[in-house]
C-alpha positions as CSV (number, residue, x, y, z in Angstrom):
1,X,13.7,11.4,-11.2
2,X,11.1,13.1,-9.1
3,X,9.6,11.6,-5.4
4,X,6.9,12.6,-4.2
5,X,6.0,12.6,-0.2
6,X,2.5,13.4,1.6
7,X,2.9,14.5,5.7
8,X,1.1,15.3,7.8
9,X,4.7,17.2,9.5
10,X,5.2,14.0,11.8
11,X,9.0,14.0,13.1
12,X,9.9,10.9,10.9
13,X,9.9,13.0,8.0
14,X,13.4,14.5,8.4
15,X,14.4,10.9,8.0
16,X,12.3,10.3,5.0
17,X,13.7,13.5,3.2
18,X,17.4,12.4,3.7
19,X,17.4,8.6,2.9
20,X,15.9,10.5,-0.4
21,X,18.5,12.8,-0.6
22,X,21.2,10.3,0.1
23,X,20.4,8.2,-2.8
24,X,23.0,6.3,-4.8
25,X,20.8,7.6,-8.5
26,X,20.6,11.4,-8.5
27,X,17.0,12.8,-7.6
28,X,16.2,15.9,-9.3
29,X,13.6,16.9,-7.2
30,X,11.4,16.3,-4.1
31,X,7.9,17.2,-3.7
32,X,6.8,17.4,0.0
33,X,3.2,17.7,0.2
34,X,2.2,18.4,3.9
35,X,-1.9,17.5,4.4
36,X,-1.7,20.5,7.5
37,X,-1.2,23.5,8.9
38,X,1.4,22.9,11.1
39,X,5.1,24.1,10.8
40,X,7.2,21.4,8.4
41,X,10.8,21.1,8.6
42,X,12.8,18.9,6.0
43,X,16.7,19.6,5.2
44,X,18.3,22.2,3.8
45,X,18.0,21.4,-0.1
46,X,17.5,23.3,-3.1
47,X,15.6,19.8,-4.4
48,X,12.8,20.3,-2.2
49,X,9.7,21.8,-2.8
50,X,6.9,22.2,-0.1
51,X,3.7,21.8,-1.2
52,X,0.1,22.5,0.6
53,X,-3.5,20.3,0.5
54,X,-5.2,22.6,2.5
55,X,-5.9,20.4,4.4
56,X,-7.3,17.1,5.4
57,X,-6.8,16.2,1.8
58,X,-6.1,12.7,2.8
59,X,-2.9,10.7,1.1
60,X,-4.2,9.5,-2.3
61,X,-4.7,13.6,-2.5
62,X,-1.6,14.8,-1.7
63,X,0.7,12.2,-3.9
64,X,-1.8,13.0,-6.9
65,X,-1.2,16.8,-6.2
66,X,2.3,16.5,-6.0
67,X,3.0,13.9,-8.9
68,X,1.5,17.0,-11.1
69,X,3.9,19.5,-9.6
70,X,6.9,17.0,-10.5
71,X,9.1,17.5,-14.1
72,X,10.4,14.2,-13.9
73,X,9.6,11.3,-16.4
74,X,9.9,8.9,-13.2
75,X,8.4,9.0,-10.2
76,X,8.7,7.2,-7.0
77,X,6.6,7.5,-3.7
78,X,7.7,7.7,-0.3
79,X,5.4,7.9,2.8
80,X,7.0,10.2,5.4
81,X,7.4,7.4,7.9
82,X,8.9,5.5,5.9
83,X,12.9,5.2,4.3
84,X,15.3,3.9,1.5
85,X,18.2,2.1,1.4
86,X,20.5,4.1,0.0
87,X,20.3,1.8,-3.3
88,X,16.8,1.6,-3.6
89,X,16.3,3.4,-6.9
90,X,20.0,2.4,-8.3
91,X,19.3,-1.2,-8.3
92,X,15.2,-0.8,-9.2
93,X,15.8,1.2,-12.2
94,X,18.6,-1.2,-13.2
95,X,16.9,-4.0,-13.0
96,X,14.1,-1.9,-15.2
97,X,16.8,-1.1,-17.7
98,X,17.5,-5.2,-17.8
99,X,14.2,-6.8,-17.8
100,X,11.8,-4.1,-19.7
101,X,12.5,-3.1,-23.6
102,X,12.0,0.9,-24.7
103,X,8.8,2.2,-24.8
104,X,7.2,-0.6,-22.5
105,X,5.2,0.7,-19.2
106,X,6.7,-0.8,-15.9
107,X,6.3,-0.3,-12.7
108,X,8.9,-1.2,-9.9
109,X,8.9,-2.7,-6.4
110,X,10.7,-4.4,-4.0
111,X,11.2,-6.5,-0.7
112,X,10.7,-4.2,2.4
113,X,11.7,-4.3,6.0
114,X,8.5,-4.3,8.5
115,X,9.4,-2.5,11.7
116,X,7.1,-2.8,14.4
117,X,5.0,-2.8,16.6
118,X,7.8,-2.5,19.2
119,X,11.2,-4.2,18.2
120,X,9.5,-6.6,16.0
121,X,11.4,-7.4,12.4
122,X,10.3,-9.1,9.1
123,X,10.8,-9.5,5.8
124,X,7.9,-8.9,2.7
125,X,6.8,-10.2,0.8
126,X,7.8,-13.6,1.1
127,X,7.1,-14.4,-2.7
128,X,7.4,-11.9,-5.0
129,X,5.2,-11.4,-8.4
130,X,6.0,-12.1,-11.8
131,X,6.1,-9.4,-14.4
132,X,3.0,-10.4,-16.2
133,X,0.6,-12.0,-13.1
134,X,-2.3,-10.9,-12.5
135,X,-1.9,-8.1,-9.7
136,X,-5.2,-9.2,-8.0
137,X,-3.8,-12.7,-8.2
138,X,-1.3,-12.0,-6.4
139,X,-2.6,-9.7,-3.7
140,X,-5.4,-11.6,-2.9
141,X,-5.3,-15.4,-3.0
142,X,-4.6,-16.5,0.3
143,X,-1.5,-18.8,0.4
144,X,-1.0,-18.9,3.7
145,X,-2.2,-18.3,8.0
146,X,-0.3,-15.5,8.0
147,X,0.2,-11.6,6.9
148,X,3.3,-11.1,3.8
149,X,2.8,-13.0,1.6
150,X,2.5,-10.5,-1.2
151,X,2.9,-6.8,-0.7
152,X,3.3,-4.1,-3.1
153,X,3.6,-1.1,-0.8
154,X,3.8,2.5,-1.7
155,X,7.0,3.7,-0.3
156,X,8.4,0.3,-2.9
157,X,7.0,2.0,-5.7
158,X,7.9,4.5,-8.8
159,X,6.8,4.0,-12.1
160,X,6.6,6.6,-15.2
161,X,4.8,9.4,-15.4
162,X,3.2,8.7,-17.8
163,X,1.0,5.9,-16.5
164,X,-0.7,8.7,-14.0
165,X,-1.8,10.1,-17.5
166,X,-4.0,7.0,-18.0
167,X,-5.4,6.5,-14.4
168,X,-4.6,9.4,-11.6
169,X,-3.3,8.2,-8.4
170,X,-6.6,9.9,-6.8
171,X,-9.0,7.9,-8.9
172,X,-10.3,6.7,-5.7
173,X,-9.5,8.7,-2.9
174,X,-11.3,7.1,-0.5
175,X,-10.8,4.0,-1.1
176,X,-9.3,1.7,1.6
177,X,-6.7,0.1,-0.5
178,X,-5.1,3.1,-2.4
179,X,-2.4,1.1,-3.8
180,X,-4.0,-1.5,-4.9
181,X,-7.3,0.6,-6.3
182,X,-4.6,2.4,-8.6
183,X,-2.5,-0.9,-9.5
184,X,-5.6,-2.6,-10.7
185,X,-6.7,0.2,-12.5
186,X,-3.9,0.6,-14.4
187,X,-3.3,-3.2,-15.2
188,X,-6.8,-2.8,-16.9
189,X,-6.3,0.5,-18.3
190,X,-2.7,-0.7,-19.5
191,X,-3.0,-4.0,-20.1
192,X,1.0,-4.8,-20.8
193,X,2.5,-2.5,-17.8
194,X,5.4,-4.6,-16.4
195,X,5.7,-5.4,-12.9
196,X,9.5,-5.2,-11.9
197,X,9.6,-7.3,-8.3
198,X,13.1,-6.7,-6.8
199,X,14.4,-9.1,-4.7
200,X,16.3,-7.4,-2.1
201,X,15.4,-5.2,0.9
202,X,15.3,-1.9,-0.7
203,X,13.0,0.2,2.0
204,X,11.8,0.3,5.4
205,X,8.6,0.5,6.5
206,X,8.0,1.4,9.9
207,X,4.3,-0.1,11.6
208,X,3.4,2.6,14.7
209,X,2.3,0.4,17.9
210,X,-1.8,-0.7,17.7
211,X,-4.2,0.6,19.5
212,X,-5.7,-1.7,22.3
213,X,-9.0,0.4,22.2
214,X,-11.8,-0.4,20.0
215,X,-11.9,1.3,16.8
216,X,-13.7,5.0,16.5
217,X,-15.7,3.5,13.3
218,X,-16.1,0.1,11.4
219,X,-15.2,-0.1,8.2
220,X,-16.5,-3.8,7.5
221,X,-18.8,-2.3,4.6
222,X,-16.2,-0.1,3.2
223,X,-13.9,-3.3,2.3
224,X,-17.0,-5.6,1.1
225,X,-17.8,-3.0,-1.1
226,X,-14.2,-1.9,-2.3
227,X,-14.0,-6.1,-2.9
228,X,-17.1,-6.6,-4.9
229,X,-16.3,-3.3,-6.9
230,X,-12.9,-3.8,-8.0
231,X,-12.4,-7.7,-7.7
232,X,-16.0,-8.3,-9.5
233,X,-14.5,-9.8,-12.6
234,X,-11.6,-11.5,-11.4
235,X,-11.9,-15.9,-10.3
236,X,-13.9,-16.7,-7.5
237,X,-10.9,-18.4,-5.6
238,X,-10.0,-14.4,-5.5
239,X,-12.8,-12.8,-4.7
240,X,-13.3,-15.3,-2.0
241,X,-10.0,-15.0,-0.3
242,X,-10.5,-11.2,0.0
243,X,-14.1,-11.6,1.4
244,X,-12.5,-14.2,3.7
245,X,-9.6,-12.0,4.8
246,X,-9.3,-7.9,4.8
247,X,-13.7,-7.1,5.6
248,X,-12.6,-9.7,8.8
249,X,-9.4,-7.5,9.6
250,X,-12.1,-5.0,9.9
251,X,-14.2,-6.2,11.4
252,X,-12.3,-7.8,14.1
253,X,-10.6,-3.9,14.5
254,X,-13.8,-3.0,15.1
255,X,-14.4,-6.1,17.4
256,X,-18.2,-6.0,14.8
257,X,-18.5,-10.0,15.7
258,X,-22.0,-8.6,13.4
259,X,-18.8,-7.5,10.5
260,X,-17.1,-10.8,10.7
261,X,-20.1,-12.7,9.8
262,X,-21.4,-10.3,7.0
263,X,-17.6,-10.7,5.3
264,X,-18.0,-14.6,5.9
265,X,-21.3,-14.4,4.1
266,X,-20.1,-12.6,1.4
267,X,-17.2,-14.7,0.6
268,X,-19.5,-17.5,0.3
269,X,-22.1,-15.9,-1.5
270,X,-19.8,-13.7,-4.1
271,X,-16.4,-16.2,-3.9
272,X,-15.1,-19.9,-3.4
273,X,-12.4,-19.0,-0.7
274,X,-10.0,-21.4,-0.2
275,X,-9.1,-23.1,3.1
276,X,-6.1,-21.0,4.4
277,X,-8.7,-17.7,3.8
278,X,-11.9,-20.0,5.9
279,X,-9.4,-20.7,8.7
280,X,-8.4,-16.8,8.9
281,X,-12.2,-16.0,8.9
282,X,-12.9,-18.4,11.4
283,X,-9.7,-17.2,13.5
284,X,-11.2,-13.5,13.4
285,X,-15.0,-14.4,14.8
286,X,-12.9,-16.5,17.8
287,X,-10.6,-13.5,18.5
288,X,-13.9,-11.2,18.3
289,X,-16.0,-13.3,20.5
290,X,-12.8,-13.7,22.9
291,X,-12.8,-9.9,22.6
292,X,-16.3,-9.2,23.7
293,X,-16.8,-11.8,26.3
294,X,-13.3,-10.6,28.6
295,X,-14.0,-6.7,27.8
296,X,-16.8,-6.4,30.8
297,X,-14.1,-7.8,32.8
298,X,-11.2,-5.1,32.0
């Protein structure tokens, strides 16, 4: 078993390493890819390996560069802000060894703990995906007002090594969904990979406080695009809800009243959204125009 964790040397990294390290299933290694200069400092462990980017790599980089430094046949992800239960890769590779025969791809998840902003607490997803759905399915069809529904986040994840053989985690670097650019890839590349959903809380991931400035660039185009590149062949109903829901996030980061209406557009002209995704659209363009019209007075 072999994790792999990018940094950029933040202090939450300590914690990272040692809810690795204190692991119910024996990790034989753990790859620490720092995307910086600066000094890092994990614990004391002959397990741990640091590795350098060079810099300014970005995070699809680094796990890519250290998944090819790892010996393992497994490996799972771990973002340095992040943490595991102590039981996290115990119960995810026995519920593997249950549900999946020999020789079948998989890759596991599980419920997470959101932390944050502040002292705020929730549980994701709320509904968890089958073992054969379709991943963009269950991403991206809007089921309801609010955010969790699905998730499949990175520090949830390990998977065989194998799979990175058939589509590198750095495929698309850039892209502003790295987990799900590489998930879709590979349920298209490998067409019977498994999904392994667990059901309990097996990670934490921590949310930092948002910023009440206005974003230093809009990237309303960069999710249009990413949406009409990689959800192109999946049901309108999809494409729609995506359109409908992440460009607007965006967008209303941003506060681009201009993005908000270009997704809106989009998801009407490339989709069918459905009505929870409308009423989030419509939601954003209120909260942007709210935005614009009180900022004079601030």
């Amino acid at each position: 078993m072999s994790v792999v964790i990018p940094t950029l040397s933040r202090p939450s990294l300590d914690r990272a390493v040692r809810s690795v390290l204190e692991q119910t299933y024996p990790v034989d290694e753990i790859i620490v890819v720092a995307d910086t200069e600066l000094p890092v400092t994990v614990p004391p462990d002959d397990r741990i390996v640091l590795l350098r980017s060079g810099g300014n790599a970005g995070p699809a980089r680094c796990r890519q560069i250290g998944i090819a430094a790892t010996h393992g046949e497994v490996i799972a992800l771990l973002d340095d802000d992040d943490e595991w239960c102590r039981v996290k890769l115990e119960r995810q590779l026995a519920a593997v060894a249950n549900d999946v025969g020999a020789g079948t791809p998989w890759i596991a998840s599980s419920r997470m703990v959101v932390v944050g902003p502040g002292d705020r607490r929730r549980i994701w997803p709320r509904r968890l995906a089958s073992s054969d759905q379709s991943i963009a399915e269950y991403l991206y069809r809007f089921t309801g007002f609010t955010m969790g529904g699905a998730a499949l986040q990175t520090s949830t994840l390990c998977f065989p090594k194998e799979l990175v053989h058939f589509v590198p985690w750095d495929v698309d670097p850039d892209a502003p969904h790295e987990e799900a650019s590489w998930l879709l890839r590979i349920r298209r590349a490998v067409p019977d990979v498994r999904l392994i959903h667990h059901p309990e809380v097996l990670s934490t991931y921590n949310v930092g406080d948002p910023s009440f400035s206005r974003a230093s660039t809009d990237r309303t185009d960069e999710y249009l695009a990413w949406g009409l590149r990689y959800l192109g062949g999946e049901s309108a109903r999809v494409r729609g809800d995506y359109l409908s829901t992440s460009p607007v996030s965006a967008a209303v980061s941003a506060r681009s009243f201009a993005g908000v209406g270009r997704s809106t557009w989009s998801a009407i002209r490339y989709g069918r959204p459905g009505p929870f995704a409308v009423s989030y659209a419509i939601l954003g363009a209120a909260r942007t125009l709210v935005r614009a019209v009180l900022a004079p007075v601030r």
